[in-house]
N, C-alpha and C positions, 0 to 999 in steps of 0.2 A: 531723559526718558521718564516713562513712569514708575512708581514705585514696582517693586516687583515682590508680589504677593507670592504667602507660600499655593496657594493655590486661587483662583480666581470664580464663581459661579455666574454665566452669563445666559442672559435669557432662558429658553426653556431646556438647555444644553447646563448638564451641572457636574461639576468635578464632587467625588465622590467621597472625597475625603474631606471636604467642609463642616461645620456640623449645622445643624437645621438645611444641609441640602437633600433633598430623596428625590429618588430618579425608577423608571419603570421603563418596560421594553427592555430592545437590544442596548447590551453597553459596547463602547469602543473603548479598548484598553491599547494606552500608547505606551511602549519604552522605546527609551533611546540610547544607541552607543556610538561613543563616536571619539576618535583620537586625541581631538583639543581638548585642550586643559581644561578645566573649571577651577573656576577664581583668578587663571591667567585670560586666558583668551576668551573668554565666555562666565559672567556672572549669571546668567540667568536662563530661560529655557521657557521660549514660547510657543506654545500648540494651539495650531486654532483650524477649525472644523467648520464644514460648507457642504450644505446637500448637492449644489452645484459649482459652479466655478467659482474660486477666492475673490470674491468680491464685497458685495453686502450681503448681508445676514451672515458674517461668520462669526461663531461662536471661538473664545479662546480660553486656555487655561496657561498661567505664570506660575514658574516653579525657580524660586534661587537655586543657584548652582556652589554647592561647597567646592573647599580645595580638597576634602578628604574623602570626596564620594569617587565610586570607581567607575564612568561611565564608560571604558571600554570592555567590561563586563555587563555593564548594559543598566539603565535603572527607570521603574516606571515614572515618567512626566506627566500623564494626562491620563484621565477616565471619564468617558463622556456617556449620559443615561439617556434615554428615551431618543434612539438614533433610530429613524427609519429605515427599512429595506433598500435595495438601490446603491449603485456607483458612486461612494463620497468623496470629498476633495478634503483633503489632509494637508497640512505644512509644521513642518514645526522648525523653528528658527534660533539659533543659538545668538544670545545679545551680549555683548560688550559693559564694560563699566563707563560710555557714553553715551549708551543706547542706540550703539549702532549696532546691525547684523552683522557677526562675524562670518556664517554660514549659514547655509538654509539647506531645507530638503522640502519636494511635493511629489507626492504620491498618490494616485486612488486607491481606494480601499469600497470593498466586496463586502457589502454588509446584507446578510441572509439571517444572521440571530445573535449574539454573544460574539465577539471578536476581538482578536488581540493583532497588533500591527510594532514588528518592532522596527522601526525609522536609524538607518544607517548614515551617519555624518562623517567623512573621511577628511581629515586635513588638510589633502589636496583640492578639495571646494571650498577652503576658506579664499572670498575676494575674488571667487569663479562669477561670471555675468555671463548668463543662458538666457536665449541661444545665441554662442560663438557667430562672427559673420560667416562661417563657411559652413554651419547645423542647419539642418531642416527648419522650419520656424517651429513643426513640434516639441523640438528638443528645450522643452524651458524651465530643464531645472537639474545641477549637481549631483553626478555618483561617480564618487572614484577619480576626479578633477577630471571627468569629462560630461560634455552635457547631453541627456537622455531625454527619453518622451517618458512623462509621469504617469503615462495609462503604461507602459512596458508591464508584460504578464495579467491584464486584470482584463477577461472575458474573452481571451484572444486578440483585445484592442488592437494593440501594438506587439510589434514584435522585441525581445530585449538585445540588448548587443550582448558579447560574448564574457563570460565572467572573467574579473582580474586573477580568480580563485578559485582553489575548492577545498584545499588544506591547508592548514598553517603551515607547513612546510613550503609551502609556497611563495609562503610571506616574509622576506628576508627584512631584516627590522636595520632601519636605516641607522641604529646605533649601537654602540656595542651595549649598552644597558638595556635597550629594548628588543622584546620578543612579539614577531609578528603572530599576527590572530586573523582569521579566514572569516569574515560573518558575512550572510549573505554575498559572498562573491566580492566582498573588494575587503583588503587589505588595510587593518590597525598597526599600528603602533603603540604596545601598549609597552609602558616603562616598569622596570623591575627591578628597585632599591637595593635587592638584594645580589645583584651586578655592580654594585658599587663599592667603596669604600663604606665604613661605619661611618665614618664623620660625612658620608658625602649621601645625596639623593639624586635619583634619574629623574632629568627635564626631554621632556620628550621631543624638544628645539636642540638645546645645547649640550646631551648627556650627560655625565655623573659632573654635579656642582657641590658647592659648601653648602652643606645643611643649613640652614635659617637659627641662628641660637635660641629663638623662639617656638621654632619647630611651625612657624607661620598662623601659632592661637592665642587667638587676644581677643579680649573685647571690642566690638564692632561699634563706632563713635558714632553719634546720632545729631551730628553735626552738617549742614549740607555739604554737597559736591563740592569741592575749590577746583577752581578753572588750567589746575596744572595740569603737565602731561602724566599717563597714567603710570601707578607706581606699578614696576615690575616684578615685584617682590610676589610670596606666597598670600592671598588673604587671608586673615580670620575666618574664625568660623563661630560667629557669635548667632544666638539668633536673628531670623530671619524679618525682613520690615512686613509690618501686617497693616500696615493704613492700606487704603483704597486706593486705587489708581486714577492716575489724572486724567480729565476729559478735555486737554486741551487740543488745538488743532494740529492736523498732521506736521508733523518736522519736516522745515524744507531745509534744512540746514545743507551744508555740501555735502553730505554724504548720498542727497539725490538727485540723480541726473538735472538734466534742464529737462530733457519729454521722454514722453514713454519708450521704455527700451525693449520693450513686448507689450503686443497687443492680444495675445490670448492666454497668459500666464496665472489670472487671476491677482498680482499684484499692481499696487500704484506705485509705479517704478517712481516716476519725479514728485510723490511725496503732496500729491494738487488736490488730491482729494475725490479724483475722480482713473474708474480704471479700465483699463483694455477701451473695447469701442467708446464707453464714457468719455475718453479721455481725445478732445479734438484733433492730439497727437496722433491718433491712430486711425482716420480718416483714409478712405483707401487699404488698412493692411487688411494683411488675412488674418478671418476668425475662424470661427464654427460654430453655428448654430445647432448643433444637433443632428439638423434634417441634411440625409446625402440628396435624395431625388430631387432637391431642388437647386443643384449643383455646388458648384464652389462657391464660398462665403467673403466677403472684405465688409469691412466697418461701414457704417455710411449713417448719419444724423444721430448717433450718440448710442447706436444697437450694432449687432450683427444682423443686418438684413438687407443687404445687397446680395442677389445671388447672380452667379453665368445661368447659362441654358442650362436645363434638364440634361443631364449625361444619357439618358434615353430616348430612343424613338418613340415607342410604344408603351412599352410594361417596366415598371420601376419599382423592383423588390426591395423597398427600405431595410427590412428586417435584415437581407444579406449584404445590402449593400450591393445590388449587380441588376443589370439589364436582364428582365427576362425576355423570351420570345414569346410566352403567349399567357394569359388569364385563365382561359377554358377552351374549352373542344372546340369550337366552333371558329378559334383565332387561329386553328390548327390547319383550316382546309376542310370540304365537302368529303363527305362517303365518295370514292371512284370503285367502278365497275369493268373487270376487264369483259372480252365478246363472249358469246355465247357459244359453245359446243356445238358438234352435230348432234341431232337429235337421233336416238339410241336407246338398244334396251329395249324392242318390241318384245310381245310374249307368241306372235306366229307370224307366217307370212303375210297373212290379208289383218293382221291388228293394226291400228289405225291411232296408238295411243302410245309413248314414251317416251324418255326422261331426258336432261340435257343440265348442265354446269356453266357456271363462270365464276369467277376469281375476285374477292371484293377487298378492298383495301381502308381499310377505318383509322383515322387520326387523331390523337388525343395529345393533353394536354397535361405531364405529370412535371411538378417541383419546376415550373417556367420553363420547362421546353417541350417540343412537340417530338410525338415517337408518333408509331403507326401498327395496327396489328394487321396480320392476312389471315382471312377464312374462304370460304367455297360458300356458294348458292345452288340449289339445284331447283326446276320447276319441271314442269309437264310442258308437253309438246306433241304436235299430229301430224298425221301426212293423211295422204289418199291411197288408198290401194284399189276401189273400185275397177273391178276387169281385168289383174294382175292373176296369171295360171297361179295354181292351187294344188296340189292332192289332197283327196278324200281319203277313205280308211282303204287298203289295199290298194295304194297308188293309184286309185281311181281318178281320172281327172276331176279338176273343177276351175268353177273360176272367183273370183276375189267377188263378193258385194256386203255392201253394211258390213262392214270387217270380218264376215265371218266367211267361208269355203262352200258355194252351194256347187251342187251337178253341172257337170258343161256338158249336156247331150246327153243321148244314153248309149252306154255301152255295157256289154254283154258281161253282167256280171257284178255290174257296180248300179251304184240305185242312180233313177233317173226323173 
């Protein structure tokens, strides 16, 4: 593996604790806690940052891991400067003294201004391969030695499975030197020396052992790797190596498959140099492109851009993600008019002139679906009344003309 820097400065992405690095904008503050040992099971501590999915352009930072640092109390790894707005893609990976991953964890992370993300690593994910063949294909990546979808909580994305936890008490510590700890919903092991004998210390593998007569500190030899198997013992804690890291070619050594074992995880599972759709392995799987309205997504010429059919007929609200029924008023349906009334409402019997109703029905178009309101019309309306009998003033007769009441004859008394 590469050297492993107390911290590393890549591209425009700068850990913060370097000196000649400076950083502006949102920062992303990473800690990590997590069961596995440091300096057993894990020397070193890699985080590395992606506006999109883990692939190219990811920035990382390298942090050695001592035997006396307490990472199940949790300790910062990684601070990243000038991070833009927007859904990021985060991993940070715990690596061995051969440069293999012991564990990993990927997450999004919800960056609006200043943010801190603390990344939970549980034992039971160490030498976990997500997704399981019975997971979803989104489940691609370790909590809790089960595999999850790493948007789980972030905008509603995904939904999360159910906590292993919610108090330490819930955490029964698989040793008798160790005392369970609740963080984020899944369940540590954290070891407590003080369960033990004086002469003995708590392994969080094999509980209370013989103290190291060295107490596991010593000078850290500047001599290379030798090709034995690795020692089990406690490491040193000498400082830390500060040369630069190597830029050699990815490791195919055996620790990576023969092809890719996910295609949209954002990692190069078989180590080729090429990932997800990149990689000719994933030809045919499913990805995600982003876009839903252009339906389901598989690999196809080295991208995700094979799509099925539209999931829609009509209207296809990206923003929700759902079929709508209709864009505007007019996808709604025409104005209907129910019939017209009898006409009504004269003001005498020879008036010639009043009012009448119908029922109108109007349909619109709110949030992609159609509603409808009802109101009333009224207009004017006529008849004839010409020649229809009449009274005059004193029940005089008459008869209907030009809508108004004139004399029918003359009779004695009434005008004529």
């Amino acid at each position: 593996m590469g050297r492993l820097a107390s911290w590393v400065c890549v591209g425009a992405l700068v850990a913060a604790s370097l000196p000649g690095c400076s950083s502006s904008g949102a920062r992303l503050l990473v800690d990590l806690r997590t069961d596995l040992r440091p300096g057993v099971d894990f020397v070193g501590v890699r985080t590395e940052y992606a506006e999109t999915r883990l692939g190219s352009g990811v920035l990382r930072a390298e942090l050695l891991a001592r035997s006396d640092q307490d990472y199940v109390d949790g300790l910062r790894v990684a601070e990243f400067g000038e991070v833009t707005p927007g859904t990021r893609w985060l991993r940070v990976s715990l690596v061995d003294v051969a440069g293999e991953v012991t564990a990993s964890r990927v997450t999004l992370v919800r960056v609006s201004g200043d943010v801190g993300v603390t990344v939970v690593i549980t034992r039971e994910c160490a030498g976990v391969v997500c997704p399981a063949p019975s997971d979803a294909p989104e489940r691609t990546t370790c909590s809790g030695g089960r595999c999850v979808d790493p948007a789980c909580g972030v905008d509603g994305a995904a939904s999360c499975d159910p906590a292993n936890c919610t108090t330490d008490a819930e955490c029964g510590g698989a040793l008798a030197c160790a005392r369970g700890v609740c963080v984020e919903g899944e369940c540590l092991n954290a070891p407590d020396d003080a369960l033990c004998a004086s002469s003995e210390t708590c392994d969080a593998v094999l509980g209370c052992v013989a103290r190291p007569e060295d107490g596991g500190v010593g000078p850290m030899d500047a001599g290379p790797m030798d090709a034995g198997p690795a020692d089990t013992g406690a490491p040193d804690t000498g400082a830390p190596d500060t040369g630069a890291p190597d830029t050699g070619a990815p490791d195919t050594g055996p620790g990576c498959p023969a092809v890719e074992t996910a295609c949209m995880d954002g990692v190069d599972d078989d180590c080729d140099g090429f990932v997800d759709c990149a990689d000719s392995d994933c030809v045919g799987a499913t990805c995600d492109d982003g876009v839903w309205c252009n339906g389901s997504d598989t690999c196809a010429a080295g991208s995700c851009s094979a799509h099925a059919s539209p999931p829609c007929a009509r209207f296809c609200n990206e923003t929700a993600r759902a079929c709508d029924a209709c864009a505007t008023d007019v996808d709604c349906g025409a104005t209907s008019y129910g019939s017209w009334s009898a006409c009504g409402g004269y003001a005498s019997t020879c008036d010639t002139t009043g009012r009448r109703s119908r029922s109108v029905t109007t349909h619109v178009c709110a949030a992609g679906s159609c509603g409808s309101s009802a109101s009333s019309q009224s207009g004017s309306c006529s008849r004839s009344t010409d020649g229809n009998s009449c009274n005059l003033v004193g029940s005089c007769p008459g008869i209907c003309a030009g809508g108004g009441c004139a004399p029918d004859g003359c009779v004695a008394g009434c005008p004529c």
